[in-house]
C-alpha positions as CSV (number, residue, x, y, z in Angstrom):
1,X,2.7,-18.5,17.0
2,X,1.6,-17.4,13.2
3,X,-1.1,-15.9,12.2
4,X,-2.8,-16.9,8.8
5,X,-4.7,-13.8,7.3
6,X,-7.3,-14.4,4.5
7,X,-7.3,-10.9,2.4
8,X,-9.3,-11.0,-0.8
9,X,-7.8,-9.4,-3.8
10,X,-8.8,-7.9,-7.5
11,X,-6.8,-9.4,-9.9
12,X,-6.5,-6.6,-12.4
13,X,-5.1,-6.9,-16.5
14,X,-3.3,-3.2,-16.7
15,X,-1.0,-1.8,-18.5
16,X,2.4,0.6,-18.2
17,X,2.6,3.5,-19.6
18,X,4.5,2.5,-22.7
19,X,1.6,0.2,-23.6
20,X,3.0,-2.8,-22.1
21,X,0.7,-5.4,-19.8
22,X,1.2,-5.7,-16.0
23,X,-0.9,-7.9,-13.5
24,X,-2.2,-5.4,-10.8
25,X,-3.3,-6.8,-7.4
26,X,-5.7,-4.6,-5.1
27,X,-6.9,-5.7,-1.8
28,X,-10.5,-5.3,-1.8
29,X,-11.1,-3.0,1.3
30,X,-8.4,-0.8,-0.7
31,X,-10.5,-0.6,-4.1
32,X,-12.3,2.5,-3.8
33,X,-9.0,4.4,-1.7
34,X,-7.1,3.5,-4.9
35,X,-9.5,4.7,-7.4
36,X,-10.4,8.2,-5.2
37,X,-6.2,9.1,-5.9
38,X,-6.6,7.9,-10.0
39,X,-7.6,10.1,-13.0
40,X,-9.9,9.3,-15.2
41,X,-9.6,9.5,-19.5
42,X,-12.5,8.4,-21.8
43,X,-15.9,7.8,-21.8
44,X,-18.4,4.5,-21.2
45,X,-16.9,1.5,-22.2
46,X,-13.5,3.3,-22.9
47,X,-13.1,4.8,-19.7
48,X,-9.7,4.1,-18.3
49,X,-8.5,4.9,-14.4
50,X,-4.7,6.3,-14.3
51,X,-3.1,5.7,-10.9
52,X,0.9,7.0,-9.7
53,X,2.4,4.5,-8.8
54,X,4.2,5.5,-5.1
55,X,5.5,4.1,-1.9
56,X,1.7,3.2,-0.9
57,X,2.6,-0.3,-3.3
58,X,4.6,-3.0,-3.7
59,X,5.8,-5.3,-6.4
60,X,7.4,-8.8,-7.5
61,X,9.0,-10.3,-10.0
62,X,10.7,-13.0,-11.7
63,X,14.4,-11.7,-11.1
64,X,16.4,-8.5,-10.7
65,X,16.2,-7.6,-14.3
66,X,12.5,-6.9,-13.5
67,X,11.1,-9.6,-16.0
68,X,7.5,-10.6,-14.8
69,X,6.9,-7.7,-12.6
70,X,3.3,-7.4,-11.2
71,X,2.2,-4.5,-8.7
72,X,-0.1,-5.1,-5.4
73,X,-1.4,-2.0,-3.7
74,X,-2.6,-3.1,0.2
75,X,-1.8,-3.0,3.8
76,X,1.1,-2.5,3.9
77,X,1.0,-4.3,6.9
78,X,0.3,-7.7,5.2
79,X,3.4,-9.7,4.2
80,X,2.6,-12.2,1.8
81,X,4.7,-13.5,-0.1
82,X,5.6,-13.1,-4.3
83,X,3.8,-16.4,-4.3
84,X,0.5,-16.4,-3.5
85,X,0.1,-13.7,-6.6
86,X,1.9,-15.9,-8.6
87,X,-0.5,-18.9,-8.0
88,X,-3.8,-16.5,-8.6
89,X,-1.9,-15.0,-11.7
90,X,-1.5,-18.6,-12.7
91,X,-4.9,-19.9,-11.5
92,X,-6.7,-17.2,-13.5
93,X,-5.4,-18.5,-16.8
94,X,-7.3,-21.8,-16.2
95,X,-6.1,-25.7,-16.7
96,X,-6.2,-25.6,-20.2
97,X,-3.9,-22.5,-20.3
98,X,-1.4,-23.8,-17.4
99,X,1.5,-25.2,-19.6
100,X,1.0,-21.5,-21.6
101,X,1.0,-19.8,-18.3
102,X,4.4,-21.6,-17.6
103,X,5.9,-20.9,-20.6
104,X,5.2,-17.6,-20.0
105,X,7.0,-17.1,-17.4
106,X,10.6,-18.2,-19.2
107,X,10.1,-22.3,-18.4
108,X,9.5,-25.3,-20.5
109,X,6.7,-26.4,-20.5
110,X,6.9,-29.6,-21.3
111,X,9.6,-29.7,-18.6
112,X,7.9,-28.9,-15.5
113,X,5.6,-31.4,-14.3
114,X,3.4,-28.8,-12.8
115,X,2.5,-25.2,-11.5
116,X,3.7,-25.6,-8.3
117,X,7.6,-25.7,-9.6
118,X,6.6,-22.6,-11.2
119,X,5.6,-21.3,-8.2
120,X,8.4,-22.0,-6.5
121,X,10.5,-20.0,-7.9
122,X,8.7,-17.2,-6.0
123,X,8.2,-18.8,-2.5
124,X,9.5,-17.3,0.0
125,X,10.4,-14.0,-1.9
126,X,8.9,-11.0,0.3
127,X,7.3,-8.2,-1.7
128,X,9.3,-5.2,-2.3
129,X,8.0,-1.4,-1.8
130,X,8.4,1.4,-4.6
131,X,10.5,4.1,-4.0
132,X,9.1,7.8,-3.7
């Protein structure tokens, strides 16, 4: 028999360290773990929480080159799949920003009749865990 878990998530805009964006996923009971292990630079508005990234998370992405990566740091005991953060990532941009959204991730827009082909193109794909 399978189990359906229902784990809420942040859905964080981040960035690398060479400046570049990167959608960050933390499960919600693992928010204030994560930011007790980050350091801190700035002040107010400007403040900015550094976290290394470890074995503790997992990624996906669009292919082996690495293109789309995002990062999720949870239970490691959860096992969703590259999809359902796909379909939040995708979700989060809106309706009007959909066909963008797709475009984004290396498809015609104008060719794919709709998110969920997208989004298929993850199903199924387990997330993968950092190396120390």
């Amino acid at each position: 028999m399978f189990s359906q878990k229902s784990v809420p998530y942040w859905d964080i805009d981040a960035k690398k360290p060479d400046g570049a964006a990167v959608k960050f996923f933390v499960q919600q009971t693992y928010y204030d773990t994560l930011l007790k292990t980050a350091t801190f630079e700035g002040e107010g508005d400007d403040k900015v929480a550094k976290v290394q990234i470890s074995d503790k998370f997992q990624y996906g992405q669009k292919n082996e080159a690495g293109d789309l990566r995002f990062v999720v740091y949870h239970d490691l005991g959860n096992k969703p799949f590259q999809r359902r953060f796909v379909e939040t990532a995708l979700l989060a941009q809106g309706a009007g920003m959909a066909k963008k959204a797709i475009a984004s991730f290396g498809k015609d827009g104008a060719a794919v009749g709709s998110v969920e082909a997208l989004v298929g193109c993850f199903a199924g794909n387990p997330l993968k865990t950092f190396k120390a």
